[in-house]
Every structure is written in structure tokens, then in C-alpha cells.
TIVO-2410 file (N, C-alpha, C; in nm, 3 decimals):
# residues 86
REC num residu      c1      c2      c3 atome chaine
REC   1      X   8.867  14.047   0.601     N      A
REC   1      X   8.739  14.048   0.667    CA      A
REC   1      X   8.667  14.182   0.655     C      A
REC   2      X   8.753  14.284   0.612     N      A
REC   2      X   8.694  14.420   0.583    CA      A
REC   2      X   8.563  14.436   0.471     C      A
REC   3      X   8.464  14.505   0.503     N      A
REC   3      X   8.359  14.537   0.369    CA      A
REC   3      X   8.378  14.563   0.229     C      A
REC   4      X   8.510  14.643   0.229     N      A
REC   4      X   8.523  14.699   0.113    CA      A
REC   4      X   8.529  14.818   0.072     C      A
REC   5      X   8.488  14.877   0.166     N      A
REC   5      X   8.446  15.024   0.194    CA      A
REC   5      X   8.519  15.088   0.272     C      A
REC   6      X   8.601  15.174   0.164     N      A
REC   6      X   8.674  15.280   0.240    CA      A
REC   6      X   8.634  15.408   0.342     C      A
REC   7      X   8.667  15.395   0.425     N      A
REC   7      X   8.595  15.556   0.487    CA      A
REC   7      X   8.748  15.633   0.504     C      A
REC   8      X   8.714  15.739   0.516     N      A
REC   8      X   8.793  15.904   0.560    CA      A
REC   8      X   8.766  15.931   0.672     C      A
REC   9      X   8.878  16.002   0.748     N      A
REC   9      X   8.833  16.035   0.877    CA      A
REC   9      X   8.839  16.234   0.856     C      A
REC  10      X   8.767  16.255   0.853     N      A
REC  10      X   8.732  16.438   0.841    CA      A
REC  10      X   8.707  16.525   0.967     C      A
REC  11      X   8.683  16.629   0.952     N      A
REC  11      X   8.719  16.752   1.070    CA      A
REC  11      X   8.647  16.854   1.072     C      A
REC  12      X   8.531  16.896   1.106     N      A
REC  12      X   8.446  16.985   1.127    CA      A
REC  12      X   8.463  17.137   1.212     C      A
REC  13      X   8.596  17.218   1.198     N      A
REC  13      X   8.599  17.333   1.268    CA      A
REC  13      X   8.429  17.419   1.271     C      A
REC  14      X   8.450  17.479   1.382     N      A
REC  14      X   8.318  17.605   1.347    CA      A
REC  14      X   8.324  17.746   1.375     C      A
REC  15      X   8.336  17.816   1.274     N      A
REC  15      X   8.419  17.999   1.277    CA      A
REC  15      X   8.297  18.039   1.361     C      A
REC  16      X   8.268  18.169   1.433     N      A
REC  16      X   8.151  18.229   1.411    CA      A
REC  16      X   8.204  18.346   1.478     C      A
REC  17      X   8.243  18.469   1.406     N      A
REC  17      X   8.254  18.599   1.440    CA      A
REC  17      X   8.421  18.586   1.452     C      A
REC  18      X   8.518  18.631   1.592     N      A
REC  18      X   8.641  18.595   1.578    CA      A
REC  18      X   8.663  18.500   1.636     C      A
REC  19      X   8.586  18.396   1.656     N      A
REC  19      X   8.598  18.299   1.739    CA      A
REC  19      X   8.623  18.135   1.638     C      A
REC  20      X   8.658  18.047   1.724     N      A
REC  20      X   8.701  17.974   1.624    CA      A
REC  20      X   8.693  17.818   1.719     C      A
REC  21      X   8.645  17.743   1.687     N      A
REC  21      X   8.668  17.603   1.781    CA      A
REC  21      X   8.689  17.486   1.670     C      A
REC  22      X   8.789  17.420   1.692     N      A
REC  22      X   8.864  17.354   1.656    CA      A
REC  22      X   8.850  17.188   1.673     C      A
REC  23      X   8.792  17.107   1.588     N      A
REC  23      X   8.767  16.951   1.603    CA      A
REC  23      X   8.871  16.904   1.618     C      A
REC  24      X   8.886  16.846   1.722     N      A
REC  24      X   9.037  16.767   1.730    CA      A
REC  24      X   8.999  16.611   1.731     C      A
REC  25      X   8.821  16.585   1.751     N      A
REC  25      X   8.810  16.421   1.711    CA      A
REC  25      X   8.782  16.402   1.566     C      A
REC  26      X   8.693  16.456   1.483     N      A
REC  26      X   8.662  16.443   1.351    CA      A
REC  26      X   8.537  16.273   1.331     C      A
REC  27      X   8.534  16.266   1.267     N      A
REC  27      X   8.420  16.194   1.230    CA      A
REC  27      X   8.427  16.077   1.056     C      A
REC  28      X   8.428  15.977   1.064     N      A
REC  28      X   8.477  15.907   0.957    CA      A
REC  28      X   8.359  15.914   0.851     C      A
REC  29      X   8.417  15.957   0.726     N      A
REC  29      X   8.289  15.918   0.650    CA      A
REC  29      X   8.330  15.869   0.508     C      A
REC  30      X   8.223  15.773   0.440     N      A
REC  30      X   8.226  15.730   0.310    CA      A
REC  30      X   8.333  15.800   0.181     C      A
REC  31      X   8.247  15.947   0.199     N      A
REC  31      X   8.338  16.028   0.049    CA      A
REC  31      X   8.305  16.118   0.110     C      A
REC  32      X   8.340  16.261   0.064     N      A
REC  32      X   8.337  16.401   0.044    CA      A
REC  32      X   8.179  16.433   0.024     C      A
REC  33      X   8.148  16.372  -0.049     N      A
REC  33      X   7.984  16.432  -0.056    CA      A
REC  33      X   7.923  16.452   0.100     C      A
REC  34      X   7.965  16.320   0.184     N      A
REC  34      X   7.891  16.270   0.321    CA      A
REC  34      X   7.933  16.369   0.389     C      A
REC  35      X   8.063  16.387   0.393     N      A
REC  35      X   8.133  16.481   0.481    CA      A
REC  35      X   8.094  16.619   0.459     C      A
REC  36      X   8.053  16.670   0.338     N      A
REC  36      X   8.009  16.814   0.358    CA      A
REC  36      X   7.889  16.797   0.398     C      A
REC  37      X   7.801  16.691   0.348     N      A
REC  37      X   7.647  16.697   0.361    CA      A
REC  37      X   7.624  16.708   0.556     C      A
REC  38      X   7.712  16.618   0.641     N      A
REC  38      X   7.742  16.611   0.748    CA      A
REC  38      X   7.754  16.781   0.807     C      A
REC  39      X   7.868  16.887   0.747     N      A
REC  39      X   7.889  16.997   0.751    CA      A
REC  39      X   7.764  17.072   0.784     C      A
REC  40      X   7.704  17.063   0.675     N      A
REC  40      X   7.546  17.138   0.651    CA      A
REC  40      X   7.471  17.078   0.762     C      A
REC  41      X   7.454  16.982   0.812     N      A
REC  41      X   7.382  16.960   0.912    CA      A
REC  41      X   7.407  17.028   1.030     C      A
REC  42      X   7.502  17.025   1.070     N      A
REC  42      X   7.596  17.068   1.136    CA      A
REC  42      X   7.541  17.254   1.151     C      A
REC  43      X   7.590  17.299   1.025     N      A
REC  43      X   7.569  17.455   1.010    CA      A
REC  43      X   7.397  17.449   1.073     C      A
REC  44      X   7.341  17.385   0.989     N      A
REC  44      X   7.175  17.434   0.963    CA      A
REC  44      X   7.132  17.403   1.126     C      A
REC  45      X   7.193  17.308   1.227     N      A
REC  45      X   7.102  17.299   1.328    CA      A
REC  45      X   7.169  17.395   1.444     C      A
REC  46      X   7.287  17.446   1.452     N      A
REC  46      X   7.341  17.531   1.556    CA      A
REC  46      X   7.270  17.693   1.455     C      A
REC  47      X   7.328  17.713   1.357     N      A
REC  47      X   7.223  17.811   1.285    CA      A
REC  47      X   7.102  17.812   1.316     C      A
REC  48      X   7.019  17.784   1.343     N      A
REC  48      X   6.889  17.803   1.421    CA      A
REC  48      X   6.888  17.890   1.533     C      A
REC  49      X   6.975  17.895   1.604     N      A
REC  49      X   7.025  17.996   1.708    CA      A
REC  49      X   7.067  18.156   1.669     C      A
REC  50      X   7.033  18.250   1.717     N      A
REC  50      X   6.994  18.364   1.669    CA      A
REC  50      X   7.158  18.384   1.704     C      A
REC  51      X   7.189  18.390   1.840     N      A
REC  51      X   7.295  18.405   1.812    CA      A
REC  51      X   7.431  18.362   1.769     C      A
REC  52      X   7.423  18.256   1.685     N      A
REC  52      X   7.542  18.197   1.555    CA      A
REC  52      X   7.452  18.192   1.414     C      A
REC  53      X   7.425  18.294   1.414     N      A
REC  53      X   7.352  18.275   1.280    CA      A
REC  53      X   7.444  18.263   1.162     C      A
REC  54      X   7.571  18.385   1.190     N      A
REC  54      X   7.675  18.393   1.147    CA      A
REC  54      X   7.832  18.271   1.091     C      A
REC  55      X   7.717  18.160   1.148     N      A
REC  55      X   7.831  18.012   1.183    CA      A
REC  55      X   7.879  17.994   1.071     C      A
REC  56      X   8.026  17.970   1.028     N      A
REC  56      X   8.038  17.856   0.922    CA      A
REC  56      X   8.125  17.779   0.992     C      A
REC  57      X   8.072  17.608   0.914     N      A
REC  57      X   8.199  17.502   0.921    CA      A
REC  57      X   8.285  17.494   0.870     C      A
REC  58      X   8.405  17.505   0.874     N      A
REC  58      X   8.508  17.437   0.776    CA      A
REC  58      X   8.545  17.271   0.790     C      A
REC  59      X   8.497  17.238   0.690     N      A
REC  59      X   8.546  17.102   0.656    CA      A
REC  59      X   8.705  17.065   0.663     C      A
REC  60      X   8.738  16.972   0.682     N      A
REC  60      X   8.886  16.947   0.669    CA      A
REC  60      X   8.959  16.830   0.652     C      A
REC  61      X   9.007  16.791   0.535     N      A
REC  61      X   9.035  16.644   0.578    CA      A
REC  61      X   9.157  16.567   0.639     C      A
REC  62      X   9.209  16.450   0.678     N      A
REC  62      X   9.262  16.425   0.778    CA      A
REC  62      X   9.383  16.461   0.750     C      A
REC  63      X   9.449  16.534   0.633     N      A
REC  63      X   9.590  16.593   0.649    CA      A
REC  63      X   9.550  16.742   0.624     C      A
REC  64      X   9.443  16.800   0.682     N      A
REC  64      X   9.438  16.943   0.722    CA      A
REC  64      X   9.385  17.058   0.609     C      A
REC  65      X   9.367  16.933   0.486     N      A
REC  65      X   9.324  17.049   0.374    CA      A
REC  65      X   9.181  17.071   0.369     C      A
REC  66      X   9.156  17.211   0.317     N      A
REC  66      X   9.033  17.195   0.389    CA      A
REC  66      X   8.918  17.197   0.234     C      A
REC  67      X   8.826  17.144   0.232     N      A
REC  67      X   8.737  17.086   0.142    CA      A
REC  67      X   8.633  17.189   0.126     C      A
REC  68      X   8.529  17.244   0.214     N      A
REC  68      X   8.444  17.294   0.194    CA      A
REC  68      X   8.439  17.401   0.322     C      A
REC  69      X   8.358  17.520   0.274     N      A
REC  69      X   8.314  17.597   0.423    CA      A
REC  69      X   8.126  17.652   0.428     C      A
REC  70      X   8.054  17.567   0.465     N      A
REC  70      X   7.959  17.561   0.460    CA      A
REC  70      X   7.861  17.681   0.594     C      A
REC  71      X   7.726  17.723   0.530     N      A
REC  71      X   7.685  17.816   0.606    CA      A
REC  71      X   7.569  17.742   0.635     C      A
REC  72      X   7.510  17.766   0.742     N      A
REC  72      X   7.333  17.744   0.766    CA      A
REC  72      X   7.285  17.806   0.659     C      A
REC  73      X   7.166  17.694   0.597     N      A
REC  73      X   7.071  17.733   0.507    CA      A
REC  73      X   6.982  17.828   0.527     C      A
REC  74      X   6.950  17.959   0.431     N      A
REC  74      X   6.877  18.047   0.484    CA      A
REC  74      X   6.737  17.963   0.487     C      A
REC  75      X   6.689  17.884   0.426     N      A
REC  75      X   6.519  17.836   0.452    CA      A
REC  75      X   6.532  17.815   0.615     C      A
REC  76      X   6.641  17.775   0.687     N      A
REC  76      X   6.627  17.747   0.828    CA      A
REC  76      X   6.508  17.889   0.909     C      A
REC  77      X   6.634  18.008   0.889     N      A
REC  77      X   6.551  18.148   0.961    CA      A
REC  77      X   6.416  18.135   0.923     C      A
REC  78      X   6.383  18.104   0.769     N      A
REC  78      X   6.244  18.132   0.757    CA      A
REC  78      X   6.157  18.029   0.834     C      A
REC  79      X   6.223  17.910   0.823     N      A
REC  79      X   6.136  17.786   0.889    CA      A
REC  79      X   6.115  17.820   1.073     C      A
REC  80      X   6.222  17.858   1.110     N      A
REC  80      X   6.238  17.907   1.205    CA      A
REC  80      X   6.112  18.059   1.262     C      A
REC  81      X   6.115  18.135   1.233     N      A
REC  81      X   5.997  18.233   1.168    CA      A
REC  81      X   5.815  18.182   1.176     C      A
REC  82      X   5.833  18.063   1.108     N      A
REC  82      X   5.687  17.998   1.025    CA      A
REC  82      X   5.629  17.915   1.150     C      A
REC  83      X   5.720  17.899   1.214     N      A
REC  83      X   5.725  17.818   1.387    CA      A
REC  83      X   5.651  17.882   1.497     C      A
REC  84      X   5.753  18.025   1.494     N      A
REC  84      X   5.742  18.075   1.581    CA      A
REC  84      X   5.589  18.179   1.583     C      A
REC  85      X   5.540  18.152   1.474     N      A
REC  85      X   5.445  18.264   1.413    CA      A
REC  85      X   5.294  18.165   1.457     C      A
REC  86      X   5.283  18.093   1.455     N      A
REC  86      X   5.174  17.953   1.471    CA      A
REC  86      X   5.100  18.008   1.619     C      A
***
């Protein structure tokens, strides 16, 4: 009765400075592409915040290896900037 469609269940840690918080639910997704693209969202909307500008995610998948470590996009600060300037 299943779709057909495999999903992954993945893990979104978030570093920022020496600090470190740790996904212990994670989030199921399609492939690796979804799951980092997920990451970047992730980075780019807490990145908006002046103070985690510094954020990265680490990706991870469900036996702990870790895939990607993604940063907030710098166009954010500028968009951020172009906002605040109006």
C-alpha cells in the first residue's frame, strides 16, 4: 500500500560559536538534495539574526554521518540591510 517512495530520516544540529544544539527528532526527507536544501533554510532564516550570524547546520544522516555543513546565505545580510534602509 506504500507510494513507492523512499524517504530518510535526517538530523539538523546547529554550531554557532562554542555552542552546539543537538536534533534528537530529525526530519524525513526524499534524498540528500531535500535534506541539505532543508539545512539552508534552516541556516538562512535563524541567520537573519545578528546575533547567529555565525550559525552553521550540520546535516546528519540517520546513522550519524554527517552530509553537509551549511552557512546562511550572505544575500540574506544584504537583503536584510535593503529592508531595513526603506
Amino acid at each position: 500500500m506504500g507510494s513507492g517512495h523512499n524517504v530518510e530520516h535526517y538530523f539538523f544540529d546547529l554550531h554557532f560559536g562554542n555552542e552546539q544544539v543537538v536534533d534528537e527528532e530529525g526530519v524525513d526527507h526524499f534524498d540528500v538534495g531535500s535534506a541539505v536544501y532543508y539545512g539552508q533554510r534552516i541556516a538562512d532564516r535563524i541567520g537573519r539574526d545578528s546575533d547567529y550570524r555565525s550559525l552553521t547546520v550540520h546535516v546528519r544522516t540517520f546513522e550519524g554521518s554527517l552530509l553537509a555543513v551549511v552557512a546562511a546565505s550572505a544575500g540574506r545580510g544584504y537583503e536584510q540591510l535593503a529592508l531595513m534602509s526603506r
